[in-house]
N, C-alpha and C positions, 0 to 999 in steps of 0.2 A: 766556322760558318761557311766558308770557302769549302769545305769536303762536306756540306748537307746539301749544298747546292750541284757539285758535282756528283753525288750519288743520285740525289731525285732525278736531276737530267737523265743519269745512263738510264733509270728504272723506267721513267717515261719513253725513252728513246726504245730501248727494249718491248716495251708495250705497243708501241706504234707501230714497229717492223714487224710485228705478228702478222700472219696471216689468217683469216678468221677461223680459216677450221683448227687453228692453236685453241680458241678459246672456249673448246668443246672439249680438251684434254685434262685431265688431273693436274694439278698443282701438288705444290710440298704441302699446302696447310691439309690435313684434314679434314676431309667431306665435301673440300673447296674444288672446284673446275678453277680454270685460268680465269673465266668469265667472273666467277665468283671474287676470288681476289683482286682482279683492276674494278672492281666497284668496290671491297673493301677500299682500295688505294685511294677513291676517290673520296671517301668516306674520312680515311687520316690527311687528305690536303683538304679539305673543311674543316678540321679539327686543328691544323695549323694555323690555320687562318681566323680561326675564333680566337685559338692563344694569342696572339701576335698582337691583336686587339684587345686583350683583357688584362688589363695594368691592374695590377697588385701593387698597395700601399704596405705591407709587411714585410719582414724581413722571409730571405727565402727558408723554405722547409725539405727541400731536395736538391740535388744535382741534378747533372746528368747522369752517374749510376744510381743513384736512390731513388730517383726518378719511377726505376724501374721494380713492380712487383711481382717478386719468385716464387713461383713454386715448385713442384716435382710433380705436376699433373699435367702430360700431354695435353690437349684441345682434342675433346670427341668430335667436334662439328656438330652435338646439341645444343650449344646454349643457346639461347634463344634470340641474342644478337645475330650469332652465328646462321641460325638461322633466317632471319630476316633481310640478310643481307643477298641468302641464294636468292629470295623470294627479287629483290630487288634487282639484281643483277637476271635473271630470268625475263623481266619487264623489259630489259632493255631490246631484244631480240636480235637487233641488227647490232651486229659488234664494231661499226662504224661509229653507233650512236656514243659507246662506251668508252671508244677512243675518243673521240671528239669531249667528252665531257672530260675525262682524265686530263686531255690536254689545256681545255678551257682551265678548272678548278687548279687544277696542277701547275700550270704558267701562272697563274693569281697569287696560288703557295709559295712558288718558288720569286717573287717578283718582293712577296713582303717578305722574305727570309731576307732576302740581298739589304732591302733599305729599313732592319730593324736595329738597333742598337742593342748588343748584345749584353750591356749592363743592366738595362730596365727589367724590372722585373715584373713576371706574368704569372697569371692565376689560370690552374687546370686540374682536373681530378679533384678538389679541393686542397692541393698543393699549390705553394709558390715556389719558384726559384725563377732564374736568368732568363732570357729571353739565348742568350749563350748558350748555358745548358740545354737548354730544352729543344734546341736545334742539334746541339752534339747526342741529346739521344735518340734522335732523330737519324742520326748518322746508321747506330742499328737497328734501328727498325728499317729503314730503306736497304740497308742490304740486307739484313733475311729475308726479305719478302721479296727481292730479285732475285735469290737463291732458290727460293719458295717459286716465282714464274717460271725459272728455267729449268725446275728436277725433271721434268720428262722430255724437255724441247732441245734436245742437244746440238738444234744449230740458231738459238737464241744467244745475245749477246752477255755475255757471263761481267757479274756486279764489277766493277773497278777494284784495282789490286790493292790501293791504297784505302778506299773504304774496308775493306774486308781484312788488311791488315789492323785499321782503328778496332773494328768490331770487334775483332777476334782479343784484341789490347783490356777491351770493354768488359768485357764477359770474363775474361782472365780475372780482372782486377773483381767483377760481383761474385766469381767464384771463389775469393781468396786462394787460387791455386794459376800453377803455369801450368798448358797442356802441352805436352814432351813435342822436343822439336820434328819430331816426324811427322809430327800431324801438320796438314798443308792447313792455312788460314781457313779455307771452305770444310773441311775436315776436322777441323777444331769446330766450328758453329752450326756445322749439321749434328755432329754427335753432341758436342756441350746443350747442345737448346733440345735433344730429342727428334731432333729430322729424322733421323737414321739411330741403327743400333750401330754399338761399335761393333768392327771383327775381333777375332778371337784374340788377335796381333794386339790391334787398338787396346783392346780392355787390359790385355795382360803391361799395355807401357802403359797404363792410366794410373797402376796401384792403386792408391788410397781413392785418390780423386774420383774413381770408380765409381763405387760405392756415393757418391754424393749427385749424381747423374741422374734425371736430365735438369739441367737451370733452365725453367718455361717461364719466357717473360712474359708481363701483361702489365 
């Protein structure tokens, strides 16, 4: 719970330090501007904040890896959430307004993270599990999406080395595989998740693993 909270911190911090005309550039997700993804982001610290409040009486039904659902289909930036969101984050106009709300929503997020008890268990997706859990998948989602803010902003501040070591831990374990120690932690979960193609290098140390490429969470 201590590394959900130091990853949201850098990811908000990172957001803050932008300067506005960052958030008229491309991001890593597809079809997304920077713009687009801190109003995604604001979108996942309301969704935290709903969990965190929504106690479940059963027994859990996920982890934090089950949690997560795979598949091998990049994000077109059609779907129609996907859409909604550019429409929404276009509303906001002034990129002050979008920091100021990330910051509001996001210190709300990150205040019930600190004072949840990570045994209780909570109802989300039509899943239960931990209030634990559910902040440790939390762990990778807040670093890809830092990953995701700084693919084009190369003097943005890059996600925390200990998140990104978790993450990369994370995705290892949903992949059933280890990715060969050449690959650097951000290099493991840009090519594992599809950010990026591997080089020629990458794909030929991937072997088998290859072939099983890209793991799209959702």
């Amino acid at each position: 719970m201590d590394l959900f909270s130091r990853c949201w911190t850098a990811l908000r911090t990172a957001v803050a330090d932008l300067p506005d005309e960052d958030f008229e550039r491309p991001s890593g997700c597809a079809g997304w501007l920077v713009r687009d993804l801190v109003c995604h982001l604001v979108i996942d610290a309301q969704d935290v904040l709903i969990t965190l409040v929504t106690p479940a009486g059963t027994e859990p039904t996920v982890n934090a890896l089950t949690y997560w659902q795979v598949t091998n289909r990049p994000p077109s930036g059609e779907d129609p959430l996907d859409a909604l969101i550019v429409r929404l984050a276009a509303a906001y106009e002034d990129p002050r307004l979008l920091k100021f709300h990330l910051d509001d929503v996001g210190s709300a997020a990150g205040r019930a993270a600190e004072l949840a008890d990570p045994r209780r268990r909570v109802g989300t997706r039509d899943e239960v599990l931990t209030a634990g859990d559910y902040l440790s998948a939390y762990v990778l989602e807040w670093t890809l999406h830092h990953l995701d803010l700084v693919a084009h902003l190369p003097e943005a501040t890059e996600p925390p080395g200990e998140g990104l070591a978790r993450s990369r831990a994370m995705l290892e374990e949903i992949a059933g595989a280890e990715f060969p120690a050449s690959f650097t932690d951000t290099d493991a979960l840009l090519v594992g998740t599809g950010r990026r193609a591997p080089t020629d290098a990458e794909r030929a140390g991937l072997g088998e693993l290859g072939a099983k490429l890209p793991f799209v969470l959702g």
